[in-house]
C-alpha positions as CSV (number, residue, x, y, z in Angstrom):
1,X,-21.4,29.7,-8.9
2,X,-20.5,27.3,-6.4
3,X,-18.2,25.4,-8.5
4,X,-16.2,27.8,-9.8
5,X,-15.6,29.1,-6.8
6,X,-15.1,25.4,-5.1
7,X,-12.8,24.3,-8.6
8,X,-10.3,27.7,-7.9
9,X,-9.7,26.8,-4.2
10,X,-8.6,23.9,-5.1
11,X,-6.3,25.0,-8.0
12,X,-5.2,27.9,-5.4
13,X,-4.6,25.8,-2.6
14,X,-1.0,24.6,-2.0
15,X,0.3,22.4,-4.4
16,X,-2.5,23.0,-6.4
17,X,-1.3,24.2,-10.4
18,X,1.7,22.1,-9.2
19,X,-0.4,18.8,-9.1
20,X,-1.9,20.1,-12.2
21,X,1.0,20.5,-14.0
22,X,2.4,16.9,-13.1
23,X,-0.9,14.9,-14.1
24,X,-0.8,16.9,-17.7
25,X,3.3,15.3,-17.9
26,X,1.8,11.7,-16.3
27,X,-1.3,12.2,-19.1
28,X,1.4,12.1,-21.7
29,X,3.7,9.6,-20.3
30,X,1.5,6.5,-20.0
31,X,1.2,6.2,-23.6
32,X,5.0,5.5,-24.3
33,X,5.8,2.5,-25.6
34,X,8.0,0.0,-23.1
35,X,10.9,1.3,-24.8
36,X,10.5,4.5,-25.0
37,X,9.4,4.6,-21.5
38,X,12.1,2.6,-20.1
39,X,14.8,5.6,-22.1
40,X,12.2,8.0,-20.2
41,X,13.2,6.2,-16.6
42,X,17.1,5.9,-17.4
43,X,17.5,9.6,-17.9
44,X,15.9,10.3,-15.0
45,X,17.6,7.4,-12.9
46,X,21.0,8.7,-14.2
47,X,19.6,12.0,-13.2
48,X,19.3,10.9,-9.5
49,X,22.4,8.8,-9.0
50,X,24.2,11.7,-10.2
51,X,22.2,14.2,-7.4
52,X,22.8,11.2,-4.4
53,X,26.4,11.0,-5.3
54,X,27.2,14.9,-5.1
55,X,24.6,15.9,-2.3
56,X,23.5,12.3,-0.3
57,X,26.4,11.4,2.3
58,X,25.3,8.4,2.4
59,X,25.4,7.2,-1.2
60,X,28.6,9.0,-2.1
61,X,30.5,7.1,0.9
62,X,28.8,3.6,0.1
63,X,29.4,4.1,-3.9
64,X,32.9,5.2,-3.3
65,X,33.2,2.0,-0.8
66,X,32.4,-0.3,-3.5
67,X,33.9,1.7,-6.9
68,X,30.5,3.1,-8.1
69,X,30.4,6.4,-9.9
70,X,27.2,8.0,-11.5
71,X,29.2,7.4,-15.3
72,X,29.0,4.0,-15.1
73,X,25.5,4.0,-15.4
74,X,24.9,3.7,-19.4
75,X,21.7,1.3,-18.9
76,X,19.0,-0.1,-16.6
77,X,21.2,-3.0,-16.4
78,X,24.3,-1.0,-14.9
79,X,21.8,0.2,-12.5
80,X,20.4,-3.3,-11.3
81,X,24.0,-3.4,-10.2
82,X,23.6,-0.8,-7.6
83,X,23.3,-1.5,-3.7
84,X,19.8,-2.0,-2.3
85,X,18.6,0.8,0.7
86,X,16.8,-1.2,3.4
87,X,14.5,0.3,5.6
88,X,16.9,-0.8,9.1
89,X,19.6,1.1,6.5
90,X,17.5,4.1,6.7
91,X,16.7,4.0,10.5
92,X,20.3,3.6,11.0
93,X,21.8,6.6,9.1
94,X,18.6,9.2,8.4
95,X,20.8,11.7,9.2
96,X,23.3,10.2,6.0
97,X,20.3,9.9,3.6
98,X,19.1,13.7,3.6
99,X,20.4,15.7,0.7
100,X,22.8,18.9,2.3
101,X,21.8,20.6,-0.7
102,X,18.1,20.8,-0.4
103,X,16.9,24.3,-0.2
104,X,13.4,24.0,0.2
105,X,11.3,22.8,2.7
106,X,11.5,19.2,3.9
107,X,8.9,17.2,6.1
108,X,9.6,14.3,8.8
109,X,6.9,11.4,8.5
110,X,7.6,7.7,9.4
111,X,5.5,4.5,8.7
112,X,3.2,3.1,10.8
113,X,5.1,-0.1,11.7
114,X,2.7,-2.4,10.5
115,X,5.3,-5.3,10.1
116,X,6.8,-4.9,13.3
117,X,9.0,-2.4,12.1
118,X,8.3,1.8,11.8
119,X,10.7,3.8,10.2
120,X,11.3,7.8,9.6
121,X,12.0,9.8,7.2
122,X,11.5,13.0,5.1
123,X,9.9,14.4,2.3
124,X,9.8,17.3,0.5
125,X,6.5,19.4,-0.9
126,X,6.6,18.0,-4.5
127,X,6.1,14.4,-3.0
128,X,2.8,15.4,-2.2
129,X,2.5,17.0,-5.6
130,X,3.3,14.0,-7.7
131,X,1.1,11.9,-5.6
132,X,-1.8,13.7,-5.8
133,X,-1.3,13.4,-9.3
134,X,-1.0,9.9,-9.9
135,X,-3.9,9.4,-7.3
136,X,-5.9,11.6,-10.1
137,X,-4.7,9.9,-13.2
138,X,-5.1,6.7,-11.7
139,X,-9.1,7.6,-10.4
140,X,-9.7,9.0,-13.7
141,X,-9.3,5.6,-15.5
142,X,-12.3,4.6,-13.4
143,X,-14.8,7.5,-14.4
144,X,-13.6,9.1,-10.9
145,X,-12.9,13.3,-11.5
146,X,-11.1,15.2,-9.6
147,X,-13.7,17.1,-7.1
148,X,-15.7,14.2,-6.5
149,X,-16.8,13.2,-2.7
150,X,-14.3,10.6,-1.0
151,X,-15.2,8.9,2.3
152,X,-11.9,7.4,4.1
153,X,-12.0,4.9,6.7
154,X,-8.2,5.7,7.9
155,X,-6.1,5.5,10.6
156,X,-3.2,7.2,9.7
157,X,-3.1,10.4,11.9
158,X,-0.9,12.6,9.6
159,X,-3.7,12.0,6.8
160,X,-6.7,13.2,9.1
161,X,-8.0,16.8,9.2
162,X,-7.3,16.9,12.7
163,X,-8.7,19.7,15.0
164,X,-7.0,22.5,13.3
165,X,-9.1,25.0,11.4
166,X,-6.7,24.3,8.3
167,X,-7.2,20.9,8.5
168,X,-11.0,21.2,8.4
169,X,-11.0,23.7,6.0
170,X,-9.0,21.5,3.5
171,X,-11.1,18.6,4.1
172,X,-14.0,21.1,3.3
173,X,-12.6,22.5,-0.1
174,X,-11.1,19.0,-1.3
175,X,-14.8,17.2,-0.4
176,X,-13.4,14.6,2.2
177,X,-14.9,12.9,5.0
178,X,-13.2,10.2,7.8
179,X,-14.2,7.5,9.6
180,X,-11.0,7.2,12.1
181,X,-10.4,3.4,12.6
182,X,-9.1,4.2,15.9
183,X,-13.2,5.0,16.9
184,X,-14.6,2.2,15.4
185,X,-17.4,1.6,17.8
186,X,-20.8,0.9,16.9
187,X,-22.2,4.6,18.1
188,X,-19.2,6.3,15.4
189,X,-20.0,3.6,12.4
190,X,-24.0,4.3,13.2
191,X,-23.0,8.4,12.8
192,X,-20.9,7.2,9.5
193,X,-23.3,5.1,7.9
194,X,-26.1,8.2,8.7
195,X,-23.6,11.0,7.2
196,X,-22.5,8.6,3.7
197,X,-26.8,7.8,3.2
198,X,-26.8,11.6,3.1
199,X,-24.0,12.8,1.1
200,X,-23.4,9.6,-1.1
201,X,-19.2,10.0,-2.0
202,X,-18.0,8.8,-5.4
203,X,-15.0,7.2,-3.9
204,X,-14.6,5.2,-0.3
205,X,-10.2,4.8,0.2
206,X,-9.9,2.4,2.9
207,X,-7.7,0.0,4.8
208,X,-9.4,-3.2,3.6
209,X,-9.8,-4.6,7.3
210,X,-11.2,-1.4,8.8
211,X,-13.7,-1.3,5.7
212,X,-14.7,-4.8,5.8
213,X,-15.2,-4.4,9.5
214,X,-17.6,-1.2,8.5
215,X,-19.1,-3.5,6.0
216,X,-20.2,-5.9,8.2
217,X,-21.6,-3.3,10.0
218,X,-23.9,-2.1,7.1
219,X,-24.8,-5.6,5.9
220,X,-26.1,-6.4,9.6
221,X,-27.8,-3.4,9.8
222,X,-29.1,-4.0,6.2
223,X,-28.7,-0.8,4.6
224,X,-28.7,-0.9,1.1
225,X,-28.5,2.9,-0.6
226,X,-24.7,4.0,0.0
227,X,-23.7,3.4,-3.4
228,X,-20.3,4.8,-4.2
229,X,-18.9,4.4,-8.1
230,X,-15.4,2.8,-6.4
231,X,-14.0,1.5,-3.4
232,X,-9.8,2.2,-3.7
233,X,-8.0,-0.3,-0.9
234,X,-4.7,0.4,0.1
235,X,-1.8,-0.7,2.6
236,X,-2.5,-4.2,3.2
237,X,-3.0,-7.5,0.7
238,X,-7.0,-7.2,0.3
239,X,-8.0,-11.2,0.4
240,X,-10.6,-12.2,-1.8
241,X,-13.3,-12.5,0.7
242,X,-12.9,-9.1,1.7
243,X,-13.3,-8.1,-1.9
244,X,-16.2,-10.1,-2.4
245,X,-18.4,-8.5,0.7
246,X,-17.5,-5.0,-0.2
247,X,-18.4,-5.9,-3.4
248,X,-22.1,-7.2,-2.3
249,X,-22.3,-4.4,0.3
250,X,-21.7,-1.0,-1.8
251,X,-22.7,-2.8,-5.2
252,X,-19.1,-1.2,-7.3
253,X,-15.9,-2.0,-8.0
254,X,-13.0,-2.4,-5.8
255,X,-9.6,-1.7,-6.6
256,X,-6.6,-2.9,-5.0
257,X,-3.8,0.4,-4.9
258,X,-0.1,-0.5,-3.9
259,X,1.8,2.2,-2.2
260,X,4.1,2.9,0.5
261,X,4.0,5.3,3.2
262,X,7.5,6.4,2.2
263,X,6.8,6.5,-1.5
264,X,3.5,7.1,-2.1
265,X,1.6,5.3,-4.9
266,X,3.4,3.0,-6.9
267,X,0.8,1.4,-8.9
268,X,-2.6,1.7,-9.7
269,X,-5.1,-0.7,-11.5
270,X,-6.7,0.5,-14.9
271,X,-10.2,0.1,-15.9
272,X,-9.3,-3.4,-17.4
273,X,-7.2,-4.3,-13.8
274,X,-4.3,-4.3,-14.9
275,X,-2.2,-3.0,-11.5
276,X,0.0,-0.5,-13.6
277,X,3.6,0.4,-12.3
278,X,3.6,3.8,-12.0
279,X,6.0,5.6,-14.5
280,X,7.8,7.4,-11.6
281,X,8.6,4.0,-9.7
282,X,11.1,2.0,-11.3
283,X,10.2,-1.5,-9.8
284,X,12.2,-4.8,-9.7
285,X,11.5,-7.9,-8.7
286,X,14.8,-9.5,-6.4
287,X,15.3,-13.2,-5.8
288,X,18.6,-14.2,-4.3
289,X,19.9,-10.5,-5.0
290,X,19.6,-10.6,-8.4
291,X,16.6,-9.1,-10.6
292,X,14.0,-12.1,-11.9
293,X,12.5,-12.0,-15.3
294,X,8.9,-11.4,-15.1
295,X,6.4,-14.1,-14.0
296,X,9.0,-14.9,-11.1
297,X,8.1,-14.2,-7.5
298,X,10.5,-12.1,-5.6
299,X,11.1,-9.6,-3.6
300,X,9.8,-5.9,-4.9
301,X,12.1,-3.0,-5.1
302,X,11.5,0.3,-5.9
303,X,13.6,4.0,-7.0
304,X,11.6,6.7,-6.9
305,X,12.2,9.3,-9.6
306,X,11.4,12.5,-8.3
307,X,12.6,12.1,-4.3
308,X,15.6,14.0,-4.2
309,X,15.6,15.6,-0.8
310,X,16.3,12.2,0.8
311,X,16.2,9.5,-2.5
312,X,15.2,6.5,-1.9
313,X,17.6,4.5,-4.5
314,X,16.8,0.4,-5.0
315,X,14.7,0.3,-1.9
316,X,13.3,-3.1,-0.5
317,X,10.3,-2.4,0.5
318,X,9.2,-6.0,2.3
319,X,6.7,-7.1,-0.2
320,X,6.4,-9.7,-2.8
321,X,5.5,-9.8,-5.9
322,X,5.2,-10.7,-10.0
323,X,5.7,-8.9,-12.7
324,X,3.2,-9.6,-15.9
325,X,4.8,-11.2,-18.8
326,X,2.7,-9.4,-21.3
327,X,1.7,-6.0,-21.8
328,X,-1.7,-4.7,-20.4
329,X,-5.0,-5.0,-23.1
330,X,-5.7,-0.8,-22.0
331,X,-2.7,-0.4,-24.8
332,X,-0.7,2.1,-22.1
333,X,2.8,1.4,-22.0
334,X,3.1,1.1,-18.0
335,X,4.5,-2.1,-16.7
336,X,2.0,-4.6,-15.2
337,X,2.0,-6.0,-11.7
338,X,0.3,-9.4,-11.7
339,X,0.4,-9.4,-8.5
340,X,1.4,-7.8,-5.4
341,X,1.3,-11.5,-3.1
342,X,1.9,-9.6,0.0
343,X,4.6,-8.4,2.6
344,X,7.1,-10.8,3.7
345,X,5.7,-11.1,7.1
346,X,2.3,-12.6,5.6
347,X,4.2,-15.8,4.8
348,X,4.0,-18.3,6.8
349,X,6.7,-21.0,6.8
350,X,5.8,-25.0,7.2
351,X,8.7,-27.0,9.1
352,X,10.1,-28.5,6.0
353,X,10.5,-24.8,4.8
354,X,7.5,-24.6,2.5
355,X,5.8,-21.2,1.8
356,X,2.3,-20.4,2.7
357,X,0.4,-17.0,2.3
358,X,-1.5,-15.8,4.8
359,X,-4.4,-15.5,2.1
360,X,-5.1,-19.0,3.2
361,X,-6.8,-18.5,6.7
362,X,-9.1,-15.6,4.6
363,X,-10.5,-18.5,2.9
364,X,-10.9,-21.2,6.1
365,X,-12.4,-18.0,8.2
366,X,-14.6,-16.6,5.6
367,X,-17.0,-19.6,5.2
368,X,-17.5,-19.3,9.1
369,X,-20.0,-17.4,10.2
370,X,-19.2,-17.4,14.0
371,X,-15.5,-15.8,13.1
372,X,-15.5,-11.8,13.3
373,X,-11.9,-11.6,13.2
374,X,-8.6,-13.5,13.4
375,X,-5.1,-13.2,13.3
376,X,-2.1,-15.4,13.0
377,X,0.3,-15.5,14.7
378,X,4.2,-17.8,13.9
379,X,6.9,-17.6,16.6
380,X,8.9,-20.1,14.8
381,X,8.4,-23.0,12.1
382,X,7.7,-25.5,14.9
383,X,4.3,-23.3,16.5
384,X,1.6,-21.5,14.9
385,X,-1.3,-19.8,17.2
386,X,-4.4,-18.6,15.7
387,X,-6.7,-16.1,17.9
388,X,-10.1,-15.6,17.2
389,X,-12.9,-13.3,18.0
390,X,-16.4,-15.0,17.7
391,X,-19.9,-13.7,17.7
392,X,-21.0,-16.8,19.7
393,X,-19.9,-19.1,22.0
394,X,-18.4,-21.9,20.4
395,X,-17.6,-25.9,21.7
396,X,-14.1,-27.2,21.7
397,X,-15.2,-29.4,18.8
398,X,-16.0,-26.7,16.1
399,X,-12.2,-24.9,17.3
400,X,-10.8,-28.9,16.5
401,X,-12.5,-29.2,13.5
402,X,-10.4,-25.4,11.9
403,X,-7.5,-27.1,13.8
404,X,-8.0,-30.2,11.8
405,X,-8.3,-28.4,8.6
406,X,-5.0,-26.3,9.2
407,X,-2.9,-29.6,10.5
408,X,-3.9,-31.0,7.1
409,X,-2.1,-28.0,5.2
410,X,0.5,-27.4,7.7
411,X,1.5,-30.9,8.4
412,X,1.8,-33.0,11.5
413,X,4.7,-32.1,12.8
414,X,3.4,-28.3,13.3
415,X,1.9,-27.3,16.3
416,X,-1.4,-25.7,16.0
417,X,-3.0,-24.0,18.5
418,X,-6.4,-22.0,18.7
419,X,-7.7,-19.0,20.8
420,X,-10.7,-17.2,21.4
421,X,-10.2,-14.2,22.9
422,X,-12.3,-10.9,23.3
423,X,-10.4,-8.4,21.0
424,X,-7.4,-8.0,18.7
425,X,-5.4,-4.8,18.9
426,X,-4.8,-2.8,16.1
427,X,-1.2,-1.2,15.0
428,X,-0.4,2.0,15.6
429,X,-1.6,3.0,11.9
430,X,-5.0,1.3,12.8
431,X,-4.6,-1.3,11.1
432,X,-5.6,-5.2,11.5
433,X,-3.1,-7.0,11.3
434,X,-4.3,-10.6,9.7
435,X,-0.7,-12.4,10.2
436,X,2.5,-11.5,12.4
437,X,5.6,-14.1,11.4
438,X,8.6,-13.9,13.3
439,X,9.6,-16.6,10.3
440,X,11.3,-14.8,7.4
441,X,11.2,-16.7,3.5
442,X,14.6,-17.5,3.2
443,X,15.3,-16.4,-0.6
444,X,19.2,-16.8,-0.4
């Protein structure tokens, strides 16, 4: 009895036959071939150039600017000639960017900054819809149903139940629980670790810092019976030592989700991790302002098909990444991410302009007991300070030894300098932040 009743909340709550009604479309749509998913995303790309130009100020007075009309778009290729939308483009003329001809309701948000950077914005109701829904699909390919128990270690407040008795009760019907990274302190894991013993969730979502840090937590404590079927990390590069202690603390899989505050999820690995482009997103990979063939880095750019209130059109989103050559061994038709390498502020540049990711200090850090966290940070190619939070005193020979090991990968002429210091503040998303460059990749 409880079910039923629990299962027709859900379908009654807001949004709910909506988000049904999209997975059964995104259900069908995964199986297209390339082709015949790539016709699939033109119509609707055509679709939405067409809606910016007629209701979007700002993309009828830029395309008129540089002789752009929706006609001219006859293939994917007429479209990779479009302007790109940058994120100080849309801080600059939000106003410009909403649609005048939106009739339903629309919803501010912004980003949490996280590269230095926050942005607004607005959304309408179906963006929540069509997320939910690809958050299902993509859960599904992992045995995970809809209804199952999710624990969140979160920061974002707009995604919390909050105080309000609607929040609580949604959290209730939809089987949620939070750990708020903001409260992180041993007394709020110790109440966390209690409650998840207890109600044993199917699904942990987490930033992979806060979760790592909540890991640590649970392996020093050495409780060994929360055992959820997945861990799904998301909004920051998960390093593979992160992977590998959630993976030896909870005993499941973890899966690395890309999304964007702004645009939700844009791909999700499948049960053979393959990071899948999500049919809705139509993502490029930009080097020198022109679309790379896949197996190129570059920079990663994303439409989203179904934002119309204020579109988001060839939108840089900061990241890099590769596109797969091949197709995915699953057999579904969605494009394939080989790898999302990170956001442009984890590189870090050497002083003869070589890259490195920030992947690298994951590595020195995670053989090293004494290190509980660290972050990076580069003013310019000539400095590099690294600050570090130990759980033990350590000499000035063990801190010249990491030097020494860094000055080697660096070079010479960098200077390297380290810090131990009592605590490292988290952004306003609570999030840990593992490197802050003020050194942009110079693609051209």
């Amino acid at each position: 009895m409880y079910s039923i009743i629990y299962r027709t909340l859900r379908l009654l709550w807001p949004g709910g036959l909506e988000t049904r009604r999209h997975l059964r479309e995104l259900q069908g749509t995964q199986w297209l071939s390339r082709s015949e998913l790539e016709a699939w995303q033109l119509e609707r790309i055509q679709r939405l150039v067409k809606y910016a130009y007629e209701h979007v100020p700002y993309y009828r007075q830029r395309y008129q600017r540089e002789d752009i009309h929706p006609e001219d778009i006859k293939s994917l290729k007429d479209f990779q000639a479009l302007p790109f939308l940058t994120k100080e483009e849309v801080n600059n003329h939000l106003d410009a960017l909403v649609s005048s001809d939106f009739r339903t309701r629309i919803h501010p948000n912004h980003t949490g900054g996280s590269t230095g950077e926050p942005m607004r914005f607005f959304v309408e109701d179906s963006f929540w819809w069509w997320n939910a829904a690809l958050e299902l699909r993509g859960r599904g390919w992992h045995g995970v149903r809809e209804g199952d128990k999710i624990a969140w270690v979160w920061g974002a407040a707009q995604d919390m139940p909050g105080s309000s008795w609607r929040g609580r009760l949604k959290a209730r019907i939809m089987r949620h629980r939070y750990l708020n990274a903001f409260g992180m302190t041993e007394g709020m894991m110790r109440a966390f670790t209690e409650m998840l013993v207890h109600w044993q969730p199917v699904l942990i979502r987490a930033y992979p810092s806060a979760l790592s840090l909540f890991a640590c937590y649970v392996k020093e404590q050495r409780i060994t019976d929360i055992r959820p079927r997945l861990i799904e990390t998301t909004a920051e590069k998960l390093p593979e030592p992160q992977r590998q202690l959630l993976e030896e603390v909870f005993q499941c899989p973890v899966v690395e989700c890309y999304s964007a505050r702004e645009l939700g999820t844009i791909a999700y690995p499948c049960e053979t991790s393959g990071l899948h482009v999500c049919d809705t997103r139509y993502l490029e990979i930009v080097a020198k302002g022109q679309v790379v063939p896949p197996g190129q880095l570059g920079e990663v750019v994303v439409t989203s098909l179904h934002q119309f209130a204020m579109p988001f059109i060839r939108y840089k989103l900061h990241d890099m990444g590769i596109l797969e050559v091949g197709d995915c061994s699953c057999g579904r038709g969605l494009p394939v991410l080989r790898e999302i390498v990170g956001r442009m502020p984890d590189f870090l540049v050497t002083t003869d302009g070589q890259f490195v990711h920030g992947t690298l200090f994951a590595w020195v850090f995670g053989g090293k007991p004494e290190v509980a966290r660290y972050q990076v940070y580069q003013p310019d190619r000539q400095h590099l300070e690294v600050r570090l939070v130990c759980r033990q005193n350590v000499e000035s020979a063990w801190l010249e030894s990491i030097r020494g090991e860094l000055q080697a990968r660096f070079g010479e002429s960098m200077q390297i300098s380290l810090r131990v210091v009592d605590n490292i503040e988290l952004t306003p998303a609570g999030k840990h932040r593992l490197v802050i460059s003020e050194v942009k990749p110079d693609f051209g």
